[in-house]
C-alpha positions as CSV (number, residue, x, y, z in Angstrom):
1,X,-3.9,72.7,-7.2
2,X,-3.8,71.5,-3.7
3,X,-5.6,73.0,-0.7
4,X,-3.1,73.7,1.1
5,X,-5.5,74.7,4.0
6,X,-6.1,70.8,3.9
7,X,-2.8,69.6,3.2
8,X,-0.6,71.1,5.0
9,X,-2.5,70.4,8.4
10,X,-2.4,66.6,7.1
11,X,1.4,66.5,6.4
12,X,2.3,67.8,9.8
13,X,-0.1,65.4,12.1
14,X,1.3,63.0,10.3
15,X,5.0,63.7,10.8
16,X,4.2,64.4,14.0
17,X,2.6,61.0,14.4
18,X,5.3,59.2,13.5
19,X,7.6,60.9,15.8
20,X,5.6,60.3,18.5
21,X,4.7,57.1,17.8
22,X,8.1,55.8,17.9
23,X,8.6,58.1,21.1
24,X,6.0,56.4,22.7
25,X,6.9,52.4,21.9
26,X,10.5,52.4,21.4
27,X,11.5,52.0,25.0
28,X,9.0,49.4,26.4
29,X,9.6,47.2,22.5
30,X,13.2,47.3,23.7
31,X,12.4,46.2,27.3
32,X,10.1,43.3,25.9
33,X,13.3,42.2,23.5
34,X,11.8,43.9,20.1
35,X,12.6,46.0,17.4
36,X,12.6,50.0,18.6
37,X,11.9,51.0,15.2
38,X,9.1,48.5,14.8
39,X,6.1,50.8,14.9
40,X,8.0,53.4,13.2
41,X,8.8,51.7,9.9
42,X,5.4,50.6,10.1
43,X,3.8,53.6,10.7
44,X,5.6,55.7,8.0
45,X,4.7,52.8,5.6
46,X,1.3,53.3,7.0
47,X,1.5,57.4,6.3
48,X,3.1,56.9,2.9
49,X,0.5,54.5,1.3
50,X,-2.0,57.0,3.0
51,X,-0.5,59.8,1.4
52,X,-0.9,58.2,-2.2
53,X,-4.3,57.1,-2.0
54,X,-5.1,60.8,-0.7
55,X,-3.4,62.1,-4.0
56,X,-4.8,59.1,-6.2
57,X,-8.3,60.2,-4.7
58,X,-7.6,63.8,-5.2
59,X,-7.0,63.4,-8.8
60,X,-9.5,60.8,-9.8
61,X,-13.0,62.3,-11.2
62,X,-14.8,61.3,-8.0
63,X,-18.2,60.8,-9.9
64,X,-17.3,57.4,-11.0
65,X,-17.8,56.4,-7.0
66,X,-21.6,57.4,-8.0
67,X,-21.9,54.1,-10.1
68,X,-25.2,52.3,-9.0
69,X,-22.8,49.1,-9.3
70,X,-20.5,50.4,-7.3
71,X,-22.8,51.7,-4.5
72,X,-25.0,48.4,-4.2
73,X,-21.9,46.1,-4.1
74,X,-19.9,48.4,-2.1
75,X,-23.1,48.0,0.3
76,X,-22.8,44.5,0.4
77,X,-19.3,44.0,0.5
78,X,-19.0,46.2,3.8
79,X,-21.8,44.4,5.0
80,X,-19.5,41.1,4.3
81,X,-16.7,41.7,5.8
82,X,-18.5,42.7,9.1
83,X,-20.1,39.4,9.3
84,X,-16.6,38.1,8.6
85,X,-14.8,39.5,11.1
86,X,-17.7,38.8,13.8
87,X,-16.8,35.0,12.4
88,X,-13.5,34.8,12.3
89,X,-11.7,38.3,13.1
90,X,-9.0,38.8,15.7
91,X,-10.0,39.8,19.2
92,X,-8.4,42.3,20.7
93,X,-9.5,44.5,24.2
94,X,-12.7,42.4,24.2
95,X,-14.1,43.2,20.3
96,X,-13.5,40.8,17.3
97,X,-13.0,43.7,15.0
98,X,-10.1,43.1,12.8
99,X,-9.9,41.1,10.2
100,X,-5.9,39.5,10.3
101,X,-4.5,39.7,6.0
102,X,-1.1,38.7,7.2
103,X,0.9,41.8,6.3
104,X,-2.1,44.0,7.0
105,X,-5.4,44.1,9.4
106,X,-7.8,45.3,8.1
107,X,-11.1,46.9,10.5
108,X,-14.1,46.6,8.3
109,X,-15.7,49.4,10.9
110,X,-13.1,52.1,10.0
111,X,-13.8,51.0,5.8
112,X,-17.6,51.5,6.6
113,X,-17.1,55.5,7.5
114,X,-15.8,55.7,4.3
115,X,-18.5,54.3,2.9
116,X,-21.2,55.8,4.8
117,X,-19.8,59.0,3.7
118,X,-20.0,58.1,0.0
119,X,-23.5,56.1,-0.3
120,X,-25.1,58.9,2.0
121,X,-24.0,61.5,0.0
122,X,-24.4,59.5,-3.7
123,X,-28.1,59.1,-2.8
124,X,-29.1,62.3,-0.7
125,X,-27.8,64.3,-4.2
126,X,-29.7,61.5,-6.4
127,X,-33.1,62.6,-5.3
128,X,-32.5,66.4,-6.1
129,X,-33.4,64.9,-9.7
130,X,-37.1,64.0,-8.5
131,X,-39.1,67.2,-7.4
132,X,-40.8,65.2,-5.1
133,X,-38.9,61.9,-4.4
134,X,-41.2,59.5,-2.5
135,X,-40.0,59.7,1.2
136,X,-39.5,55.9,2.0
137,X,-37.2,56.3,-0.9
138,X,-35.2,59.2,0.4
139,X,-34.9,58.3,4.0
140,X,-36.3,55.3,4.5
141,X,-34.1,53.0,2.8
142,X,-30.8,54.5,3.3
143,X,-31.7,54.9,7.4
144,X,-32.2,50.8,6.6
145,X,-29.1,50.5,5.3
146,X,-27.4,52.6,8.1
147,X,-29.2,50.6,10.9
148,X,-28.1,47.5,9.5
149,X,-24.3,48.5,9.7
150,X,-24.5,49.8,13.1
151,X,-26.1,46.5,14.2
152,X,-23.1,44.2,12.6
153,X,-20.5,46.8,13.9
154,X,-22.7,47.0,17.7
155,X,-22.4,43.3,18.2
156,X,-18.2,42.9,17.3
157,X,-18.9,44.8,20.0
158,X,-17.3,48.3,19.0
159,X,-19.4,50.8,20.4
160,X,-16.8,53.4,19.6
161,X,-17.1,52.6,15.9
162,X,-20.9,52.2,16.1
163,X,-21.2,55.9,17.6
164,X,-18.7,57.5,14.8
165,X,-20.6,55.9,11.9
166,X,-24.2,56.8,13.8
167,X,-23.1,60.5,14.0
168,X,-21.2,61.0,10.6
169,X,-25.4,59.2,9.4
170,X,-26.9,62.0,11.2
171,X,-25.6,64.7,10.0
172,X,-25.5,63.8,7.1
173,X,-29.6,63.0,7.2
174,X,-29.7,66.9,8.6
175,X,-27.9,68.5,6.3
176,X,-29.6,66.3,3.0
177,X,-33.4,67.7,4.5
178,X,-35.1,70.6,3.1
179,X,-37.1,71.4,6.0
180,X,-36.0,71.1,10.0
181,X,-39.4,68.8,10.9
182,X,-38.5,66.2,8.8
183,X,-34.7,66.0,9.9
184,X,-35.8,65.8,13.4
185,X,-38.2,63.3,12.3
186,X,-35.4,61.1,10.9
187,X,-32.7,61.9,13.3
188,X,-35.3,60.5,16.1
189,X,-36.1,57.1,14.0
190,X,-32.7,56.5,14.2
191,X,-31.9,57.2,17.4
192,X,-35.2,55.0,18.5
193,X,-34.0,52.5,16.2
194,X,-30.3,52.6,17.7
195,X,-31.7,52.8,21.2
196,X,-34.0,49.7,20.4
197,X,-31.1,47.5,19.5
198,X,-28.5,48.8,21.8
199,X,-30.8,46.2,25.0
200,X,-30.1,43.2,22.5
201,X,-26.6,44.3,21.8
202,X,-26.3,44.6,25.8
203,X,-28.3,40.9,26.2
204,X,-26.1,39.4,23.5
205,X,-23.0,40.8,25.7
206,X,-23.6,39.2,29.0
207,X,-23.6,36.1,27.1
208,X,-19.9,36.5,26.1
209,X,-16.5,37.2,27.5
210,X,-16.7,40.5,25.5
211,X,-19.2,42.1,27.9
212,X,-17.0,41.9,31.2
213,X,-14.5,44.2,29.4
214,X,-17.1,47.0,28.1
215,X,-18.8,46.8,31.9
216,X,-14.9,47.5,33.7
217,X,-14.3,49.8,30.6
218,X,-17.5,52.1,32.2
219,X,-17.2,51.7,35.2
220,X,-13.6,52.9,34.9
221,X,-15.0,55.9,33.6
222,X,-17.1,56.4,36.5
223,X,-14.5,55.8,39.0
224,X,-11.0,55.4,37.9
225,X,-9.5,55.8,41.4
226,X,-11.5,53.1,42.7
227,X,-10.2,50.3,40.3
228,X,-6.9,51.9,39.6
229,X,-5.8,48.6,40.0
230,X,-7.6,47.1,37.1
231,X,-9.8,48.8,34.7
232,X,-9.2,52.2,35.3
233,X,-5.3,51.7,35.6
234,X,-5.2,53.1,31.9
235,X,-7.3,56.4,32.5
236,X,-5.5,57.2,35.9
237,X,-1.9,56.7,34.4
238,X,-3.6,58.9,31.5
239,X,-4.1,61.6,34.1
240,X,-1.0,60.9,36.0
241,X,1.4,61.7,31.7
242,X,-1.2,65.2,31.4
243,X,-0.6,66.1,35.1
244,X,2.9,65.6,34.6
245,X,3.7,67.6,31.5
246,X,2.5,71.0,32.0
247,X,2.6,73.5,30.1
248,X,5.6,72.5,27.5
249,X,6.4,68.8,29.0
250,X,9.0,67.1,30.4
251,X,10.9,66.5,27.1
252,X,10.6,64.4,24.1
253,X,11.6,61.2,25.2
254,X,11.0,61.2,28.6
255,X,7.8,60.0,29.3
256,X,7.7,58.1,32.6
257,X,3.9,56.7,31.9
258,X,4.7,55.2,28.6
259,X,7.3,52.8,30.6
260,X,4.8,50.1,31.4
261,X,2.0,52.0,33.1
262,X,0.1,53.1,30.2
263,X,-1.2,50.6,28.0
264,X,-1.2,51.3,24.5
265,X,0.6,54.6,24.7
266,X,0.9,55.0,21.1
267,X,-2.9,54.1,19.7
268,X,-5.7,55.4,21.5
269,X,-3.7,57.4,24.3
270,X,-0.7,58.2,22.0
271,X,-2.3,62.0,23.3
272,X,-1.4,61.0,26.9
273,X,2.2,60.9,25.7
274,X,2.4,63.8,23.5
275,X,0.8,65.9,26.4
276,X,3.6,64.5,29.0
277,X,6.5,65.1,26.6
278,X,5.4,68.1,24.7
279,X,3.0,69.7,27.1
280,X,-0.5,71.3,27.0
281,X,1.0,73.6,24.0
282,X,1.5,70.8,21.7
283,X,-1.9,69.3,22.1
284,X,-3.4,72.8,21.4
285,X,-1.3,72.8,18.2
286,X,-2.3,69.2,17.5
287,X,-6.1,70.4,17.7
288,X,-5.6,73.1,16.3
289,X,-4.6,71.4,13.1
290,X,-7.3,69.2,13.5
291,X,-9.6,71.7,13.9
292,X,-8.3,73.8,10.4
293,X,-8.8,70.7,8.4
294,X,-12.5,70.0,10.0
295,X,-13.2,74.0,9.2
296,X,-12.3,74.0,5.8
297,X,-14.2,70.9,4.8
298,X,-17.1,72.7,6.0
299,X,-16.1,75.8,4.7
300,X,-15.7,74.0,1.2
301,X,-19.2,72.3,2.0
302,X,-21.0,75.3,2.2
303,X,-18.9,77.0,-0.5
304,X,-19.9,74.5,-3.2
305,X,-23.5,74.7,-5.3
306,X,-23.7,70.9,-5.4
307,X,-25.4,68.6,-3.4
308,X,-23.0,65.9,-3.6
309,X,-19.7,67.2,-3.4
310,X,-21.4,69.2,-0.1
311,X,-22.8,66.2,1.5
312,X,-18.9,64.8,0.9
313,X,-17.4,67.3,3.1
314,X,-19.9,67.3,5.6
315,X,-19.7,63.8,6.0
316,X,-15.7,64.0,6.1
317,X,-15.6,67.2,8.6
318,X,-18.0,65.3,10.9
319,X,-16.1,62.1,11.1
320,X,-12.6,63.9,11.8
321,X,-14.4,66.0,14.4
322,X,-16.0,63.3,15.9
323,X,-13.3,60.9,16.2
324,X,-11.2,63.4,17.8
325,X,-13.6,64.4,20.2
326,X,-14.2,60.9,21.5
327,X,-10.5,59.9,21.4
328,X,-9.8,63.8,23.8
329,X,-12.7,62.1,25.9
330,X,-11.2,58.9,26.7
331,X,-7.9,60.3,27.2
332,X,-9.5,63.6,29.4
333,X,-11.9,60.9,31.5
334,X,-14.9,63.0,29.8
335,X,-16.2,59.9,27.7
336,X,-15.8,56.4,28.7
337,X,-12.5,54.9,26.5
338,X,-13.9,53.7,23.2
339,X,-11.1,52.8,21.5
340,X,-11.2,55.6,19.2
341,X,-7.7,56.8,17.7
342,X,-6.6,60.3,17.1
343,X,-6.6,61.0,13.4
344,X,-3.5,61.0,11.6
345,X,-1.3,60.9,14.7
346,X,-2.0,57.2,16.9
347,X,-0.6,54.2,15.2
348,X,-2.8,51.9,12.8
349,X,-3.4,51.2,9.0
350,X,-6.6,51.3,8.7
351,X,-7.0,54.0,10.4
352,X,-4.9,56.0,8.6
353,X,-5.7,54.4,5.2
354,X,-9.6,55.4,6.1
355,X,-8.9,58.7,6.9
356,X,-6.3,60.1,4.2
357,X,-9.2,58.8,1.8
358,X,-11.9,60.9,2.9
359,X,-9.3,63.9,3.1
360,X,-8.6,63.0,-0.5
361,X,-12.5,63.3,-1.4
362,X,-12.2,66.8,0.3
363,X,-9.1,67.8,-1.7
364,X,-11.1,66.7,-4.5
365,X,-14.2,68.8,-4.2
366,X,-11.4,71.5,-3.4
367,X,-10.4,71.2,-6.6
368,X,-13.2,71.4,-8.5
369,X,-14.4,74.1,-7.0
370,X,-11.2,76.0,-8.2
371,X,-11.3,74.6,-11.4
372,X,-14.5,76.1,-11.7
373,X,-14.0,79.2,-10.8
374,X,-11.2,79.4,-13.6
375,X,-13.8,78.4,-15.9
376,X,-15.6,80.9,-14.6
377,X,-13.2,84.0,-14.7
378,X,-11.8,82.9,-18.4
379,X,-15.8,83.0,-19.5
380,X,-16.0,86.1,-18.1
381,X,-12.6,87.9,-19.8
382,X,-13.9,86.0,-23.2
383,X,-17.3,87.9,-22.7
């Protein structure tokens, strides 16, 4: 049976998604000469092969994504395709992070949080069979494998996708450790580790045409009046759409902001448009779905009595929460703009792909845990 805690939330961002996508692209597609339903077929194609990999997920026995096999080449295929795409991807707002399949992109940076979420959790619950697993083994290894992902995904550069995969590796490290010392012991290494190769990401930058866009990105953040002109034309026109809706909005449709002034209204600051048309109470509604589907998955996490399947939601609630947060940021001027979408409603494949899988590994534990409890109640009314 479904969690409907967890799937009705997702249903509704993402019919609301796909309204507001087309709200916010069909005018300036028709001012350019395109298609106004463009984004919209794509985007409920987008939502609909989400939706059955979510279900395909949910009904699969998610152990078989424990195969040692599967784990070491999934390893080394992510780490493939992010040398790919530093080769040969597509560029687009200063980072080569999409990998061009003709009918599909594909950005190996949103694949590796799925990943991260599976190998983390696959190994952290393979050492509860060793009553006193050798610590290079345990943390060692897999902090390894996370720096080296974070490297190939720092120098596309995406420091947006970088920070998401760091975070969802960090919690995950906490909530795998038996004793508070030795998380904080890891969760430093890792920052040190980060910290150590963020100077050679920032010296490889200032070789490249990437770097001037990252440095006008920041200093955007830092004073968005001041180069409203240039770099911070996107956060300023942001404020201008959330000024100008209010409380309920001016109306579906009739964003003034999304004409031309705000780039990429209906990716990463899709949220600027929804708050101009629909107002402040649609966003709360929007997060408050959000926040639902995050609470649940640690609900479930806690719920559970094994390691795995916890270390599953854990991973999932923290990369849902921390994508949203970081995409509110950009839009609010909080955090500098990373590029960061908001889940299940901005436009994009593999970002919707990426995150209607992890939901499914939710859904999945979900089940379980019901389907245990049956087991349970019928053992009980046989005893």
């Amino acid at each position: 049976m479904l969690d409907l805690w967890l799937f009705l939330p997702y249903i509704i961002l993402c019919g609301i998604g796909i309204v507001m996508v087309y709200s916010a692209s069909a005018a300036i597609r028709m001012q350019t000469g395109g298609s106004p339903t463009a984004y919209l077929i794509k985007q409920a194609i987008y939502v609909i092969m989400g939706l059955i990999i979510t279900l395909f997920i949910y009904n699969m026995n998610i152990e078989k994504l424990r195969y040692p096999k599967l784990v070491k080449y999934g390893c080394w295929g992510i780490i493939g395709l992010l040398v790919l795409v530093r080769l040969i991807g597509q560029a687009v707002n200063g980072a080569r992070g999409w990998l061009d399949l003709g009918f599909f992109s594909i950005q190996p940076a949103e694949v590796a949080k799925f990943y991260l979420i599976i190998y983390l959790a696959h190994h952290f619950a393979s050492m509860e069979n060793y009553p006193n697993p050798d610590y290079k083994i345990k943390y060692v290894r897999p902090a390894l494998v996370v720096v080296g992902i974070l490297g190939l995904i720092l120098i596309q550069p995406d420091t947006g996708g970088m920070a998401i995969n760091g975070i969802i590796a960090l919690v995950m490290f906490l909530a795998s450790s038996s004793t508070w010392k030795r998380s904080s012991l890891i969760l430093t290494s890792i920052v040190i580790l980060v910290m150590l190769g963020l100077p050679l990401g920032s010296s490889w930058l200032v070789d490249h045409a990437g770097n001037s866009y990252r440095v006008a990105r920041f200093v955007a953040y830092l004073n968005p009046f001041g180069t409203k002109n240039g770099a911070g034309s996107q956060l300023v026109n942001s404020y201008y759409a959330i000024s100008n809706g209010g409380l309920t909005g001016v109306g579906l449709g009739n964003s003034i902001q999304k004409m031309g002034y705000l780039p990429e209204p209906n990716t990463d600051f899709i949220l600027a448009v929804i708050a101009e048309e629909l107002g402040f109470v649609m966003v709360v509604i929007i997060l408050g779905l959000i926040a639902v589907i995050v609470c649940r998955s640690i609900y479930l996490g806690a719920k559970t009595n094994h390691v795995y399947e916890g270390l599953l939601c854990y991973g999932v609630a923290t990369f849902f929460c921390i994508e949203t947060v970081f995409n509110i940021g950009g839009v609010s001027g909080l955090l500098p703009i990373t590029g960061v979408t908001l889940p299940f409603i901005s436009y994009g494949g593999s970002s919707m792909v990426v995150l209607s899988a992890s939901l499914g590994l939710v859904l999945n534990v979900a089940r379980r845990i019901h389907e245990r409890e049956i087991q349970g109640e019928g053992a009980t009314m046989n005893v």
